[in-house]
C-alpha positions as CSV (number, residue, x, y, z in Angstrom):
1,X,13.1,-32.8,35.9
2,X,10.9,-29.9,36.4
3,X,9.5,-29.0,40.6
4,X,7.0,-27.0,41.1
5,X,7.0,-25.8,45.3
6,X,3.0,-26.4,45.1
7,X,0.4,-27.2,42.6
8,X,-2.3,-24.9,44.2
9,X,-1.5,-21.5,45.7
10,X,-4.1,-18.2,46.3
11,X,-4.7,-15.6,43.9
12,X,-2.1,-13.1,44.5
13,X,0.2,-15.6,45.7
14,X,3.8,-17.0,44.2
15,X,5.2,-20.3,43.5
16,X,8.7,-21.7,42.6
17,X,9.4,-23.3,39.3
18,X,12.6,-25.3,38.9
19,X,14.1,-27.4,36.9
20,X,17.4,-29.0,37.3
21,X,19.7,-28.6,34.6
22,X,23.3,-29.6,34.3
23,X,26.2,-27.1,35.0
24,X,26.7,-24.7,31.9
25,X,23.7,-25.0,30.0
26,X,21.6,-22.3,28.3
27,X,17.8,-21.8,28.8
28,X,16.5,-21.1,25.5
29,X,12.3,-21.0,26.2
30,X,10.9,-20.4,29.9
31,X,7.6,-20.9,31.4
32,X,4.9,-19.1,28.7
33,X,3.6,-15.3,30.1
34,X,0.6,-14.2,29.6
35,X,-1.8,-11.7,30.7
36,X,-3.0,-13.9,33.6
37,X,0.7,-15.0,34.7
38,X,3.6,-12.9,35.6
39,X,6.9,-15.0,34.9
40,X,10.4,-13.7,36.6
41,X,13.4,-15.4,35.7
42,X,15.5,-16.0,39.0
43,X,18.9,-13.9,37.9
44,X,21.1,-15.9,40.6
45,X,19.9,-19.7,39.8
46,X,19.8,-20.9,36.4
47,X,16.3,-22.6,35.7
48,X,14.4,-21.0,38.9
49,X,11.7,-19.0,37.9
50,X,8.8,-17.6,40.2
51,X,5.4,-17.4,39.1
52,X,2.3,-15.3,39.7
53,X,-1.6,-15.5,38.5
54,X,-3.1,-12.3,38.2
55,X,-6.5,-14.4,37.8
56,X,-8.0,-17.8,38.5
57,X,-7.3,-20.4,36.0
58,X,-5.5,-23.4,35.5
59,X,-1.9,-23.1,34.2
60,X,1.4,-25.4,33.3
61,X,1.7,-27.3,30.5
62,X,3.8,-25.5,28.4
63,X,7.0,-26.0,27.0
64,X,10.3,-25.2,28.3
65,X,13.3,-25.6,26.6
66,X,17.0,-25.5,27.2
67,X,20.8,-26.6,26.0
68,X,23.4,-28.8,27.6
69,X,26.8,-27.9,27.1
70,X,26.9,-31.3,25.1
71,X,25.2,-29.4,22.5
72,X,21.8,-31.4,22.9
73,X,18.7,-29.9,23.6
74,X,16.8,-30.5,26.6
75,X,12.9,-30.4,26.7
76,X,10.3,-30.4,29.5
77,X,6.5,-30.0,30.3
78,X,5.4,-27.5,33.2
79,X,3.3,-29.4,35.5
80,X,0.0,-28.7,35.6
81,X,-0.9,-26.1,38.5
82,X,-4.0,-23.4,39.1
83,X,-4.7,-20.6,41.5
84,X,-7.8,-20.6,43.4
85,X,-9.3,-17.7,44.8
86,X,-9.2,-16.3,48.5
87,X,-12.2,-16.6,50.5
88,X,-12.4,-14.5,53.9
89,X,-15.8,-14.8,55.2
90,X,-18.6,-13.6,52.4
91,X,-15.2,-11.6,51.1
92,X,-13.0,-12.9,48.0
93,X,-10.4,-11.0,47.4
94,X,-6.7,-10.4,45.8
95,X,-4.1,-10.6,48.0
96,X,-0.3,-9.9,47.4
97,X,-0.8,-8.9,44.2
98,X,2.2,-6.5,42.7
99,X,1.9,-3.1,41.9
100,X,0.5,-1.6,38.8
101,X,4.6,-0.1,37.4
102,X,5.8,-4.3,38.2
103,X,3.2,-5.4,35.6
104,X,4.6,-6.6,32.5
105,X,2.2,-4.9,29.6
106,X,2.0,-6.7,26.4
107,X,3.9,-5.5,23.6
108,X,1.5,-3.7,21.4
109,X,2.0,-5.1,18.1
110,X,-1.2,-4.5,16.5
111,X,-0.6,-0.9,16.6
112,X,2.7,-1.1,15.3
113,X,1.3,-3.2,12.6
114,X,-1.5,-0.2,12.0
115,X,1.0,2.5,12.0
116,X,3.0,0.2,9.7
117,X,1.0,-0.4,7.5
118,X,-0.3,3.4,6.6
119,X,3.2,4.5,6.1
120,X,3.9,1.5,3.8
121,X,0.2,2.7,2.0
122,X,1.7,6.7,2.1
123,X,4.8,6.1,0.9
124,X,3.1,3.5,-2.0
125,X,0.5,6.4,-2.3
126,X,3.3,8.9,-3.0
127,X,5.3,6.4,-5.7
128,X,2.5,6.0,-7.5
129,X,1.6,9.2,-8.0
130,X,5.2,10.7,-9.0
131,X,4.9,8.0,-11.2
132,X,1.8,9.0,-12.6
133,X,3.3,12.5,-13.1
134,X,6.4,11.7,-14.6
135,X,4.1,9.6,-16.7
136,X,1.8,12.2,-17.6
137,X,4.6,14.2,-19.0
138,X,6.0,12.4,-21.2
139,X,2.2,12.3,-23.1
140,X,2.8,16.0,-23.2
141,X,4.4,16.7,-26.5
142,X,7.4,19.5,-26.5
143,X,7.1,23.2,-27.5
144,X,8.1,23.9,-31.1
145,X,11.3,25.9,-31.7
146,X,11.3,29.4,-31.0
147,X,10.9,31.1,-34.4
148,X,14.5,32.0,-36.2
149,X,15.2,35.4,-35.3
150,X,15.4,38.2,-38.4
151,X,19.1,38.2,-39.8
152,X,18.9,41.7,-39.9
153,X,17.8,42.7,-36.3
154,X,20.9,40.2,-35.2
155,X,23.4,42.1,-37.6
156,X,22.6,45.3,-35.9
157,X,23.4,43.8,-32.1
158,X,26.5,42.1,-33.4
159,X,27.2,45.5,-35.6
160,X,27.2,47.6,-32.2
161,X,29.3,44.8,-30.1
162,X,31.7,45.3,-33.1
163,X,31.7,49.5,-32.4
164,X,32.4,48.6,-28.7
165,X,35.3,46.9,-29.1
166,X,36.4,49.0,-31.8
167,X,36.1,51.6,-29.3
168,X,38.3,49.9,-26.8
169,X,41.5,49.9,-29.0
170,X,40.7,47.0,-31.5
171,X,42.5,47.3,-34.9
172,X,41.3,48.9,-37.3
173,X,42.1,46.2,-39.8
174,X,40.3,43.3,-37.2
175,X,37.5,45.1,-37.4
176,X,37.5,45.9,-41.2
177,X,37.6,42.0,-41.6
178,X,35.2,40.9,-39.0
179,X,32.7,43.7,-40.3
180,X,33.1,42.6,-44.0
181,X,32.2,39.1,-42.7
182,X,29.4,40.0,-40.9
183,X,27.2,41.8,-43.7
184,X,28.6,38.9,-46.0
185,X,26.7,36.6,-44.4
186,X,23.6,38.9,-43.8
187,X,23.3,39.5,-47.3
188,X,23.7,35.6,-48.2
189,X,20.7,35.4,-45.5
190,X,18.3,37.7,-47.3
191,X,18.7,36.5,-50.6
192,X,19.6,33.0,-50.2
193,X,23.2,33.1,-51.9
194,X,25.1,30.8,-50.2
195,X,28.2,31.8,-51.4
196,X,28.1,34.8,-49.9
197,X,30.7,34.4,-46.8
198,X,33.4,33.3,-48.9
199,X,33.0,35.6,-52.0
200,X,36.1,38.1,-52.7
201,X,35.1,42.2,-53.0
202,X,35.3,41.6,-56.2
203,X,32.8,38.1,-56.6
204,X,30.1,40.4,-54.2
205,X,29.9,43.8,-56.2
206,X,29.3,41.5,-59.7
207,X,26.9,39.5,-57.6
208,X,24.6,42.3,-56.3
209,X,24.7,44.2,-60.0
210,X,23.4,41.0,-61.6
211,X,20.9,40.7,-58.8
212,X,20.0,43.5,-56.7
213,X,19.0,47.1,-57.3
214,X,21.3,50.0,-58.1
215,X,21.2,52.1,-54.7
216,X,22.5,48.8,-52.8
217,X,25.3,48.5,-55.6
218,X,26.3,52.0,-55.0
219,X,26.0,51.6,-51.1
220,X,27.7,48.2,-51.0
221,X,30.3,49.7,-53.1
222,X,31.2,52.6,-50.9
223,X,31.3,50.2,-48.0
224,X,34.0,47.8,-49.4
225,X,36.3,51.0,-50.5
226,X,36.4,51.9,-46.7
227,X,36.9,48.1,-45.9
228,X,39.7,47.7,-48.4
229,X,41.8,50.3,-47.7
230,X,41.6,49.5,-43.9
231,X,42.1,45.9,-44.7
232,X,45.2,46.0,-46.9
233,X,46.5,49.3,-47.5
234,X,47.8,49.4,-43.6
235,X,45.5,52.6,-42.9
236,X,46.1,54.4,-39.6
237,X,42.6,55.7,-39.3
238,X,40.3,54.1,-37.0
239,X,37.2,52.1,-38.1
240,X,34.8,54.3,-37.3
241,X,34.2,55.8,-41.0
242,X,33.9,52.2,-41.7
243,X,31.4,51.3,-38.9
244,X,28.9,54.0,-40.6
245,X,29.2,52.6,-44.1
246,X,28.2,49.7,-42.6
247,X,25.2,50.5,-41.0
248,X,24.1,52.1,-44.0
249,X,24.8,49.5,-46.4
250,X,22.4,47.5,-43.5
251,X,19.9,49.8,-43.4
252,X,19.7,49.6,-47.3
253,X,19.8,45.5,-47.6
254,X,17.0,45.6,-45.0
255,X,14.6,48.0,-47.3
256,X,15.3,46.6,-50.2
257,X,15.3,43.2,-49.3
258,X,12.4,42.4,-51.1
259,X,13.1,44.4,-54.5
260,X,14.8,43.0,-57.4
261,X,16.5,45.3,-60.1
């Protein structure tokens, strides 16, 4: 059963709500606060609360709820109750009333749900648009393949890596070998023999007589004599005779790349 200690007090004023429960049960809903009614639970009593209007109006009627230590849930109706103003003289006034930092100020939830909601729209805003990109991309066809590079011109920078480490104590015979390979597969390149890498001395010289002209014979056969002889005759010279050859037989295949004999 729910007591109210008056059902009319002045503005400004306090009354008593309680309701008497059994030992050891939980208050789960109190007496409704609003912006015309401060409610303050009563820490030391369990179902005491005090009440205060802030205007004039009629209050009570609301729910309170609570549960027994049965487990059942109690329910009761606030008695109706209203504050009237005070009237001193020609005067109507406030009295009592507590200070502005006691005042409980409504949680403002309609700008949380502002703010909310433009985060949620900038953070859509920005999905969208990285979709739109990635999107946009994907229309965008690839650049074609850098053009192949000349065989010759990459002969030449391999040719000088090939001098470098010749220089630094490679053997002769390595290099005779790696050389040979090298403008094997240049001249296979240029004129489309794709033979070329594996061909013998021997299966290269009868190649270029049948099909290029007779300077690049001549050159290509002073090359393989220096490459031969470092190659299997166990030489002790270094490579560097060879290295020359080489670059001229290069030089050659690259002007006369276009002539037949």
């Amino acid at each position: 059963m729910i007591q109210l200690s008056r059902d009319s007090i002045v503005l400004g004023d306090t009354l008593s709500i309680t309701w008497q429960l059994p030992a050891g049960s939980k208050v789960l809903k109190g007496p409704v606060a609003s912006d015309s009614l401060l409610v303050a639970p009563d820490s030391t009593r369990l179902g005491k609360w005090q009440l205060q209007p802030l205007s004039t109006a009629s209050f009570g009627n609301d729910t309170v709820k609570a549960l027994a230590p049965t487990g059942d849930t109690l329910t009761e109706i606030v008695p109706a109750w209203f504050a009237r103003p005070k009237v001193v003289g020609n005067d109507s006034a406030s009295a009592a009333l507590l200070p502005p930092e006691k005042i409980q100020v409504p949680f403002p939830w309609d700008y949380v749900s502002i703010g909310g909601g433009s985060v949620a729209a900038v953070l859509l805003g920005l999905w969208g648009w990285k979709r739109y990109q990635a999107w946009k991309a994907s229309r965008v066809p690839p650049p074609p393949p850098p053009p192949p590079r000349d065989p010759v011109e990459v002969a030449r920078e391999k040719l000088q890596e090939l001098a470098a480490q010749a220089r630094s104590g490679r053997p002769a015979r390595e290099t005779a070998f790696a050389v040979g390979e090298l403008l094997r597969d240049v001249h296979g390149k240029l004129h489309n023999w794709t033979e070329s890498v594996e061909s013998t001395s021997f299966e290269w010289k009868t190649w270029t007589g049948k099909h290029r002209p007779e300077v690049e014979r001549v050159v290509l056969g002073d090359f393989l004599l220096e490459a031969d002889l470092l190659r299997y005759a166990d030489a002790t010279q270094d490579a560097e005779k060879l290295l020359e050859k080489a670059l001229v037989l290069l030089d050659v295949q690259d002007r006369l790349r276009g002539e037949k004999p």
